[in-house]
Each structure stands twice: as structure tokens, then as C-alpha cells.
LUMSEBA-760617 format. One record per residue (C-alpha): x, y, z; residue in one letter. Coordinates in steps of 0.05 Angstrom, whole numbers, padded with zeros to 5 digits, always signed. Example, Ala and Ser with C-alpha at 12.3 -4.5 7.8 and 13.67 -1.06 7.14 Angstrom:
residues 2
+00246-00090+00156A;+00273-00021+00143S;
***
This chain:
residues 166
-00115-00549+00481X;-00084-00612+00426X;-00140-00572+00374X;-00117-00496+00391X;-00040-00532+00382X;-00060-00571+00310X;-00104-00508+00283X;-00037-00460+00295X;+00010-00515+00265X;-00045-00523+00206X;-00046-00444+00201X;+00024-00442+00203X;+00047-00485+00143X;-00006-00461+00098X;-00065-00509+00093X;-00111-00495+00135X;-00179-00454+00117X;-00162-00405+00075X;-00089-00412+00069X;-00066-00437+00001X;-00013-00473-00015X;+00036-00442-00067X;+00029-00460-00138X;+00092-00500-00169X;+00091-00507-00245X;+00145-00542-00284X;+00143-00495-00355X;+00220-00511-00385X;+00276-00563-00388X;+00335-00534-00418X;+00402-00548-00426X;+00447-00540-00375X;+00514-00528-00415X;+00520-00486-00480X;+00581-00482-00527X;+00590-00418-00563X;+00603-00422-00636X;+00671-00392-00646X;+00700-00439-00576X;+00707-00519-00556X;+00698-00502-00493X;+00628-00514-00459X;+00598-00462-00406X;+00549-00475-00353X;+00479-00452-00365X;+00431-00413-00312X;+00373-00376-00318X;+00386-00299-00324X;+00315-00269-00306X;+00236-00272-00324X;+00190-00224-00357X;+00120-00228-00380X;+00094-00210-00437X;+00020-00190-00470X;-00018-00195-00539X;-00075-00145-00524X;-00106-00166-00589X;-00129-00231-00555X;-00113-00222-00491X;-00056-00272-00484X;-00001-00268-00432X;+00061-00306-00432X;+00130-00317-00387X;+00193-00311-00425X;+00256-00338-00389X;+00324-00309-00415X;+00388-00352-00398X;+00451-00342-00395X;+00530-00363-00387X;+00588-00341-00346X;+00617-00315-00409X;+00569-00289-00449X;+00595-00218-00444X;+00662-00248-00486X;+00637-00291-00535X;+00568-00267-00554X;+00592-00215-00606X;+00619-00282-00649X;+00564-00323-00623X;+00527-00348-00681X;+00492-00388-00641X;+00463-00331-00593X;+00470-00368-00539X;+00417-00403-00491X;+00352-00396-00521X;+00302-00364-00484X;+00236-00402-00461X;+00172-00369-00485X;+00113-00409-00446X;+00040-00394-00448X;+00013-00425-00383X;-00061-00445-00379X;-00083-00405-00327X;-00048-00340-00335X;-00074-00282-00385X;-00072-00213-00399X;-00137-00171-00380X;-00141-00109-00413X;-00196-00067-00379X;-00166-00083-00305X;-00083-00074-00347X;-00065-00133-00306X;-00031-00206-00319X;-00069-00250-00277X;-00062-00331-00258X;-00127-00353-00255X;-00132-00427-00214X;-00177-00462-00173X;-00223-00411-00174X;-00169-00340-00156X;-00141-00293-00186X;-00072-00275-00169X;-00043-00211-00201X;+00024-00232-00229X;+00041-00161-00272X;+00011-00088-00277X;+00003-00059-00351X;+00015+00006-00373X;+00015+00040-00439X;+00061+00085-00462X;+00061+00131-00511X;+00132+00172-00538X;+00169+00191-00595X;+00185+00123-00613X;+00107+00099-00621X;+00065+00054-00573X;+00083+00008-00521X;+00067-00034-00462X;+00112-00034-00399X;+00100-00092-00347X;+00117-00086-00288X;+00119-00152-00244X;+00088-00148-00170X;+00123-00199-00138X;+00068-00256-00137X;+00089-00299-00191X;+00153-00306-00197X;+00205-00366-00242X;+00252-00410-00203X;+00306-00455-00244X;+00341-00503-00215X;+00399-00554-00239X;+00351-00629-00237X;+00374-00705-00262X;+00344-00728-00320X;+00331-00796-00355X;+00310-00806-00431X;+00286-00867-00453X;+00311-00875-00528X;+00276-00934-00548X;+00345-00983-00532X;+00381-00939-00477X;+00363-00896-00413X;+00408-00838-00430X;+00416-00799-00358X;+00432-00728-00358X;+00427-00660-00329X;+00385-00597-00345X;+00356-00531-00321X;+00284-00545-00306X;+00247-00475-00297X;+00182-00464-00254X;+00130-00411-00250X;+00111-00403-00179X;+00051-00371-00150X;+00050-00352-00075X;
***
């Protein structure tokens, strides 16, 4: 009975045979406050959504992570600054497979399928349109920092984004 009860609790969280545990990687530490050019005033940062993107020339995926402000909509025609800068990352894992028109994260010997592929083809040339499926997704999250400068410990606070794959 005590090895029916710690196979259902091992079952239940994830780690037993054949379960995985979800994959947690840290990809971008941004700022988490952003002045726009043409203001004093400083606006809190978060992260405004995720996309992937492909190079079918060598097969290279990537996650881009746009950002934004509660203002943006106001200020970012004067924004010289143009605001938040997005995070391009190329994680060592994930790629773009061409034959199969799938992003994959390849780890510990899987495959999870993070984005279907498809080609278009319209008035306004070629293109690719990704479409996410819900696997792999990016989390931010406000975190503490500390930065050793060589004299000080300067303590701050950031957006720290992570790639997930469940």
C-alpha cells in the first residue's frame, strides 16, 4: 500500500518514469523602468508577448521578446528612444527544421514542437507565418539583482525572461 501511495504522489508531481519535469531557462535581464525621450518621467517595464522566428537558410530558430510600458501608446510617436528593446535569443537547443516546417527544443534526448511553419505566398512576395502550439512558451517576471562593480554591490531590480518548456 506505502508504494501504490509514493508511485501516485511521484506520478503526480512529475518525476516519476516518464514524466518530465518542465524546462526553465533564464534567456533575458532587462530593465525594469524605461524613460521615454521627450519625458522625465520613468515608466514601468513588462514584457508585451513572444514570437519565434526562423532563418531557413541555416535552419536557425530564435525567441524574440517585445516589451512594453503603460504609456507607450502616448509617447512612442516622439520616442527616439523606441522604447524597451526587444530580446532576440538563440537558445541552444531550439531550431528550425525545414522538411518537418516545425521549431523544435531539442533536450535531453526529445523533441518538443514549440511552433508550426508555413509558407506563404501573396502579392506582397514570400513569407513564413509561425504559429506557436502552446509548448514553449516565455515567462518574465520582476527579480532582485546585485552587481558587483569592482568597489560596490550595486542592488537593483529587472525583468528577467524565461523560455519554458512543458
Amino acid at each position: 500500500m506505502r508504494s501504490a501511495w509514493i508511485a501516485l504522489v511521484l506520478m503526480i508531481s512529475g518525476t516519476a518514469l516518464g514524466g518530465t519535469a518542465p524546462t526553465r531557462i533564464k534567456i533575458a535581464t532587462v530593465p525594469d523602468e524605461y524613460t521615454p525621450t521627450d519625458t522625465s518621467m520613468t515608466e514601468p517595464v513588462s514584457m508585451q508577448d513572444f514570437r519565434f522566428e526562423v532563418n531557413p537558410e541555416t535552419a536557425r530558430a530564435r525567441v524574440v521578446v517585445e516589451y512594453t510600458y503603460p504609456d507607450q501608446m502616448v509617447y512612442s510617436r516622439n520616442d527616439d528612444g523606441g522604447g524597451p528593446q526587444p530580446s532576440k535569443v538563440q537558445i541552444p537547443g531550439l531550431k528550425y527544421i525545414p522538411q518537418d516546417h516545425a521549431v523544435v527544443y531539442e533536450a535531453d534526448g526529445k523533441e518538443t514542437i514549440c511552433a508550426r511553419v508555413e509558407e506563404h505566398k501573396g502579392l506582397r512576395g514570400h513569407g513564413l507565418h509561425i504559429k506557436n502550439t502552446g509548448n514553449c512558451k516565455v515567462t518574465a517576471e520582476r527579480a532582485k539583482h546585485l552587481a558587483d562593480d569592482g568597489w560596490e554591490i550595486q542592488r537593483f531590480t529587472a525583468i528577467d525572461a524565461y523560455f519554458e518548456v512543458h
